[in-house]
BALOBA-1460 file (C-alpha; in Angstrom, 3 decimals):
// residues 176
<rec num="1" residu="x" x="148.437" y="-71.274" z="130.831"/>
<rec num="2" residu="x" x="149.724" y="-74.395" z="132.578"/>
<rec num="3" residu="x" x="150.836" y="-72.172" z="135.452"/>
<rec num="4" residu="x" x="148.325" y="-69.978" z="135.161"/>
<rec num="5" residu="x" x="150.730" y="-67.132" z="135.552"/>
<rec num="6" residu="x" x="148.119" y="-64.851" z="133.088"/>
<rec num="7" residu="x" x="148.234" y="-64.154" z="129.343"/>
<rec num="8" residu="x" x="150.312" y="-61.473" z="127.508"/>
<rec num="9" residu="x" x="149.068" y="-58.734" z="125.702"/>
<rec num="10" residu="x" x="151.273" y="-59.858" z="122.449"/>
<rec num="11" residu="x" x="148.862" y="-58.446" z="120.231"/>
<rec num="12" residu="x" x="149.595" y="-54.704" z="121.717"/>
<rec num="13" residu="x" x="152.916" y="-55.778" z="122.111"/>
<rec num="14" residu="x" x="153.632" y="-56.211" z="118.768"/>
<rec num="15" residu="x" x="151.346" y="-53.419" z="117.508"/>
<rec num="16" residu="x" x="154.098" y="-51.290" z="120.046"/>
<rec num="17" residu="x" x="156.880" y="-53.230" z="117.852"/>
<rec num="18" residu="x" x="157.780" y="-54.983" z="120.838"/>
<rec num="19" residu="x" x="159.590" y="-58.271" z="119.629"/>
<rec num="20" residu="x" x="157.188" y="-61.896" z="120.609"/>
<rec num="21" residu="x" x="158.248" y="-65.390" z="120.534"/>
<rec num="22" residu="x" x="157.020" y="-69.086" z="120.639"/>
<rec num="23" residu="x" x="158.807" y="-71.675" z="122.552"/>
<rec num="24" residu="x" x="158.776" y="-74.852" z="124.892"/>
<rec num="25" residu="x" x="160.789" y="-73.605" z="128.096"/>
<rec num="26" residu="x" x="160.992" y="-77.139" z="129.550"/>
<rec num="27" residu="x" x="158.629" y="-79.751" z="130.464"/>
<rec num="28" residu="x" x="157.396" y="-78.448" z="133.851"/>
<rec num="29" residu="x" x="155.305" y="-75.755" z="131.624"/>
<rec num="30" residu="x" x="154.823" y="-77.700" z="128.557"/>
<rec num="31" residu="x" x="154.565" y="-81.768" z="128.687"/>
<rec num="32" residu="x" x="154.737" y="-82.437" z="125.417"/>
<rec num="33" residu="x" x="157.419" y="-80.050" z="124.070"/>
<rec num="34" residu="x" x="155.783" y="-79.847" z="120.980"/>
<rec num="35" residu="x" x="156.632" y="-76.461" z="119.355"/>
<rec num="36" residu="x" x="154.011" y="-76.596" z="116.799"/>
<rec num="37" residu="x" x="151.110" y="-76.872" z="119.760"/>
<rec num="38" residu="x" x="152.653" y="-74.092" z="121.514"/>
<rec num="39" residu="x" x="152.473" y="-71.480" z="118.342"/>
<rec num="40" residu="x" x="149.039" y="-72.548" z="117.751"/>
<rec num="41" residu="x" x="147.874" y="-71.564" z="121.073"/>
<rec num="42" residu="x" x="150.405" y="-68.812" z="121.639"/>
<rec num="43" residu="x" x="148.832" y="-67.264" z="118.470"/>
<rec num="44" residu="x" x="145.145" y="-68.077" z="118.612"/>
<rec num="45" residu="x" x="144.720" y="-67.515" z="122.124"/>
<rec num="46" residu="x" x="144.383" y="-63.698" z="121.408"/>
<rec num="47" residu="x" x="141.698" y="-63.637" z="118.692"/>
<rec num="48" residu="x" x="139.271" y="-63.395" z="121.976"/>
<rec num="49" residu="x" x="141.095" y="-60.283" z="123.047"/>
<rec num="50" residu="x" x="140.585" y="-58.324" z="120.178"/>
<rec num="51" residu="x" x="137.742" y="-58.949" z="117.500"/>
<rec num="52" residu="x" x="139.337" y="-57.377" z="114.590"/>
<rec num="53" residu="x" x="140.220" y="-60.322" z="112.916"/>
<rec num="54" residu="x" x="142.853" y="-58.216" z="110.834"/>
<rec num="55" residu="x" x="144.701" y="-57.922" z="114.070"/>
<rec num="56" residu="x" x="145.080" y="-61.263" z="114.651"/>
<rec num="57" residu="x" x="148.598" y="-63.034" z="114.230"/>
<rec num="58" residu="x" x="148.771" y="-64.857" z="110.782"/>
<rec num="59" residu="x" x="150.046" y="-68.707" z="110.212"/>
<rec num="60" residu="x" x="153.258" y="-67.048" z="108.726"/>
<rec num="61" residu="x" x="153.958" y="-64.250" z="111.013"/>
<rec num="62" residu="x" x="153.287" y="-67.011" z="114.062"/>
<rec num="63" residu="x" x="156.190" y="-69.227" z="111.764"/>
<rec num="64" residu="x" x="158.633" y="-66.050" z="111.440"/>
<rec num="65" residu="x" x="157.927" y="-65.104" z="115.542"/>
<rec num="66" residu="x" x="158.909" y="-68.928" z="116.398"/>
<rec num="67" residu="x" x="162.452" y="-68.836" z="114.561"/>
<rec num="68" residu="x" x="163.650" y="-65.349" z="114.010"/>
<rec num="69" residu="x" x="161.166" y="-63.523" z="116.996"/>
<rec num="70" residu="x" x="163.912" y="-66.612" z="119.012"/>
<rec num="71" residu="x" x="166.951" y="-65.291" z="117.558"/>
<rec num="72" residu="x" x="166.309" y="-61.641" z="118.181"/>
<rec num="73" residu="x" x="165.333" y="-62.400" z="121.750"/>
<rec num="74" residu="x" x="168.454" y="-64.004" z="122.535"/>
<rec num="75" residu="x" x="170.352" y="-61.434" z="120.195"/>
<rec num="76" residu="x" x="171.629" y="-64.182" z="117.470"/>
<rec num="77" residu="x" x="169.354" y="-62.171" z="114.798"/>
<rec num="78" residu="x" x="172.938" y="-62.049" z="112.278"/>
<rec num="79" residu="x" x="173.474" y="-66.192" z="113.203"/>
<rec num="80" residu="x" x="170.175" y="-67.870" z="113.302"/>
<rec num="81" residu="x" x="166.546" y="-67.664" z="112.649"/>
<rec num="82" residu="x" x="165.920" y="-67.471" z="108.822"/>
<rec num="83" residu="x" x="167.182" y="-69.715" z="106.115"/>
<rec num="84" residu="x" x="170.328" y="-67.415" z="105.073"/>
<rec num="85" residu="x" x="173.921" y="-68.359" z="103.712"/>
<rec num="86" residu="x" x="175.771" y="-68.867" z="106.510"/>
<rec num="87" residu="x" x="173.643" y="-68.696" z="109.386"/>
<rec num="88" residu="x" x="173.522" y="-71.943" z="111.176"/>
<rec num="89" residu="x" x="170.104" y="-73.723" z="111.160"/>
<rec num="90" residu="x" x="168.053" y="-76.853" z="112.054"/>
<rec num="91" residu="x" x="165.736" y="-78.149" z="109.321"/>
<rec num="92" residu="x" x="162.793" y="-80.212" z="109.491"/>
<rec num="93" residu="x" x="160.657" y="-81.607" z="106.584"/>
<rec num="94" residu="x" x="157.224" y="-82.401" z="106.871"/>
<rec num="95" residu="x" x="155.228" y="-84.721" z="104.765"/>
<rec num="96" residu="x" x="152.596" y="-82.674" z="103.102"/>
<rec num="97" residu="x" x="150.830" y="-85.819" z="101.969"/>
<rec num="98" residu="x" x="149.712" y="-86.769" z="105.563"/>
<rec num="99" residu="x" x="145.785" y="-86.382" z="106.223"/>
<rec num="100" residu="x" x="146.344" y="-83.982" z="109.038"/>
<rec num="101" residu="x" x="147.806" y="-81.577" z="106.516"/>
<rec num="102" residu="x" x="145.003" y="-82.311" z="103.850"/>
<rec num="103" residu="x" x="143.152" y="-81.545" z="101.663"/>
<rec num="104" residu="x" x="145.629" y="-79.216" z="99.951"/>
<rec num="105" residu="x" x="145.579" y="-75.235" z="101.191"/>
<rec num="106" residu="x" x="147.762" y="-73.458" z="102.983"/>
<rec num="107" residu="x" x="150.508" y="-75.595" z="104.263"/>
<rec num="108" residu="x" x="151.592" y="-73.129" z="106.698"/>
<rec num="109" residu="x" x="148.280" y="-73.123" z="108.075"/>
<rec num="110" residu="x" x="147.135" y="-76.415" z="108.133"/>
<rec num="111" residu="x" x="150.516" y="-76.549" z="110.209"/>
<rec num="112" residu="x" x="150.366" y="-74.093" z="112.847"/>
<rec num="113" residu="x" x="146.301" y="-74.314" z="112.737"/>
<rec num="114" residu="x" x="145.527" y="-77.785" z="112.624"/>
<rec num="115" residu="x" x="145.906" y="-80.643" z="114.668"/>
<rec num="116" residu="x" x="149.732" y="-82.466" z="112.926"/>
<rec num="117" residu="x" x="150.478" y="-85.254" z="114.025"/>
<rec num="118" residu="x" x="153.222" y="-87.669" z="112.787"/>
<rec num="119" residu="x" x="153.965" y="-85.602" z="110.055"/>
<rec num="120" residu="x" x="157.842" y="-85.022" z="110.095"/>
<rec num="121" residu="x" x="159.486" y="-86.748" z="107.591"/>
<rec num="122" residu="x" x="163.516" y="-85.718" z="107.871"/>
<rec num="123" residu="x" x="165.381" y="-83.522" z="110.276"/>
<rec num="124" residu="x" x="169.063" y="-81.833" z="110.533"/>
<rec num="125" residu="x" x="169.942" y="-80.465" z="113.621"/>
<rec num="126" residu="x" x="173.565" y="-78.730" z="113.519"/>
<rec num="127" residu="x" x="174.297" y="-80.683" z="110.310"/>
<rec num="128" residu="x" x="173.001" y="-84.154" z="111.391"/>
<rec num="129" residu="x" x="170.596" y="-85.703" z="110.554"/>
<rec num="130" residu="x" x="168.406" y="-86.879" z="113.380"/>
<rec num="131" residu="x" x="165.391" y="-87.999" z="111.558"/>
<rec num="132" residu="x" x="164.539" y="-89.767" z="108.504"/>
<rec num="133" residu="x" x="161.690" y="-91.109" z="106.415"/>
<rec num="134" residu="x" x="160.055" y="-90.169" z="109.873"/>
<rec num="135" residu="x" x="162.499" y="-92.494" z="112.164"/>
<rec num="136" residu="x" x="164.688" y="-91.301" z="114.581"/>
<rec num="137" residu="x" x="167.883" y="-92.230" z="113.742"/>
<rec num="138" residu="x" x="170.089" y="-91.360" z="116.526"/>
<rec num="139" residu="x" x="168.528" y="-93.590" z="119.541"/>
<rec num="140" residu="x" x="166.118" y="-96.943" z="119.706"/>
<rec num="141" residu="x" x="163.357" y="-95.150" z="120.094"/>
<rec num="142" residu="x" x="161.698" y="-98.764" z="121.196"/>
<rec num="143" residu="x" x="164.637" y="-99.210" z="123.934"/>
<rec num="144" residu="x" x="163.541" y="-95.747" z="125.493"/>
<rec num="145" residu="x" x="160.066" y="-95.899" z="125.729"/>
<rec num="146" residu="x" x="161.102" y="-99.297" z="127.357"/>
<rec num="147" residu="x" x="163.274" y="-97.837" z="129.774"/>
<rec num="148" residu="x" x="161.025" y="-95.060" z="131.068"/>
<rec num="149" residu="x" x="157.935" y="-97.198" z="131.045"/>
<rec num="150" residu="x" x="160.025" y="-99.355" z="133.614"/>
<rec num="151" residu="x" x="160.865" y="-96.300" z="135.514"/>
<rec num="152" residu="x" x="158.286" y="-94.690" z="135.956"/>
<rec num="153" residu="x" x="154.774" y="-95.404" z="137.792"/>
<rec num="154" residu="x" x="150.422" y="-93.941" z="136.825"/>
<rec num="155" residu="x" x="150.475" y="-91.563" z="140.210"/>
<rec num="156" residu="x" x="147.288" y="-89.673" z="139.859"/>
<rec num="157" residu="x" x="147.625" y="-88.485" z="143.544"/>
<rec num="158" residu="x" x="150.766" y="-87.978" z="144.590"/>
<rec num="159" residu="x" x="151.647" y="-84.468" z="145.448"/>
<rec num="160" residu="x" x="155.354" y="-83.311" z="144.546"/>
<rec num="161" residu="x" x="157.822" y="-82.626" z="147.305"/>
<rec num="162" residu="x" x="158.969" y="-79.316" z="145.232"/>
<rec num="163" residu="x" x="154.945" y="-78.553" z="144.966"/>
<rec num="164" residu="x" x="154.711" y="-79.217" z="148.976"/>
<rec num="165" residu="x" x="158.232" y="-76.515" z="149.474"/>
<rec num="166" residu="x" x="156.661" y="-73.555" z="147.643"/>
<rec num="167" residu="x" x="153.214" y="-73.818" z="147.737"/>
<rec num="168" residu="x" x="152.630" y="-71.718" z="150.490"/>
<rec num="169" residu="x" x="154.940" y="-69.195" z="148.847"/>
<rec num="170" residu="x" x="153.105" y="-69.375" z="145.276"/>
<rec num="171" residu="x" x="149.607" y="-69.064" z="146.868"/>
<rec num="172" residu="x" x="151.094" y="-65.649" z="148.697"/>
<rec num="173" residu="x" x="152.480" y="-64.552" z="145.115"/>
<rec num="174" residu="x" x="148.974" y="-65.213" z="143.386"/>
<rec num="175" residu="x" x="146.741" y="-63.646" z="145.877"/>
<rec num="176" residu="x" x="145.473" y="-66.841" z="146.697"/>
């Protein structure tokens, strides 16, 4: 949606047993990187295309398309993607007691449906644990915000050199 390049059919997609994921491709298409806003919207998007709410992707199955739907993409199906002996995985805890994720329901869906924030509590990424009791624990996270406050500048206006190159090119592509 960001660069308006149109919205998949993932609903017929998967009813053809095609194979969907969510992700964060970078921050040119996503500024926040945050995975959990990108499955919300990746799977809620669709309930106007099709009314049949029994259609419609689930909490879980948006869960299971985010971590294994990734590892069968990239064919790594038998190494990641599940919690399995021996496949490798990154783990992240979240604090169920947080008021974003209250009162108690469906954790998976107050997750992927609601509006989380702040609500990691630990998380292992290749073994090592970058986060816990919901600090980072691997950089000042003080020190960086520091350091790109300093370097960087509120520029409402400014158009991007990059933007400037291709526009022309991207307005031909679009039909614009």
């Amino acid at each position: 949606m960001r660069v308006g390049s149109g919205i998949a059919p993932i609903l017929k997609y998967r009813q053809a047993g095609i194979n969907v994921t969510f992700g964060c491709d970078g921050a040119s298409s996503n500024d926040s990187q945050d995975l959990l806003e990108a499955i919300k919207i990746g799977s809620i998007l669709h309930n106007v295309i099709d009314s049949d709410y029994q259609h419609w992707i689930t909490p879980r199955q948006a869960v299971e398309m985010a971590s294994l739907g990734g590892a069968k993409g990239l064919n790594l199906a038998d190494k990641l993607g599940s919690l399995t002996v021996g496949k490798q995985a990154d783990l992240v805890l979240y604090d169920l007691t947080n008021l974003s994720l209250l009162p108690r329901t469906d954790p998976i869906g107050l997750l992927i449906l609601g509006r989380s924030t702040n609500i990691v509590n630990s998380a292992w990424v290749n073994g090592k644990q970058i986060i816990a009791d919901g600090k980072v624990t691997t950089i000042n996270v003080d020190d960086l915000r520091q350091e790109l406050f300093n370097r960087s500048q509120w520029e409402t206006k400014r158009k991007s050199e990059t933007v400037a190159q291709i526009e022309a090119y991207y307005r031909t592509v679009m039909g614009l």
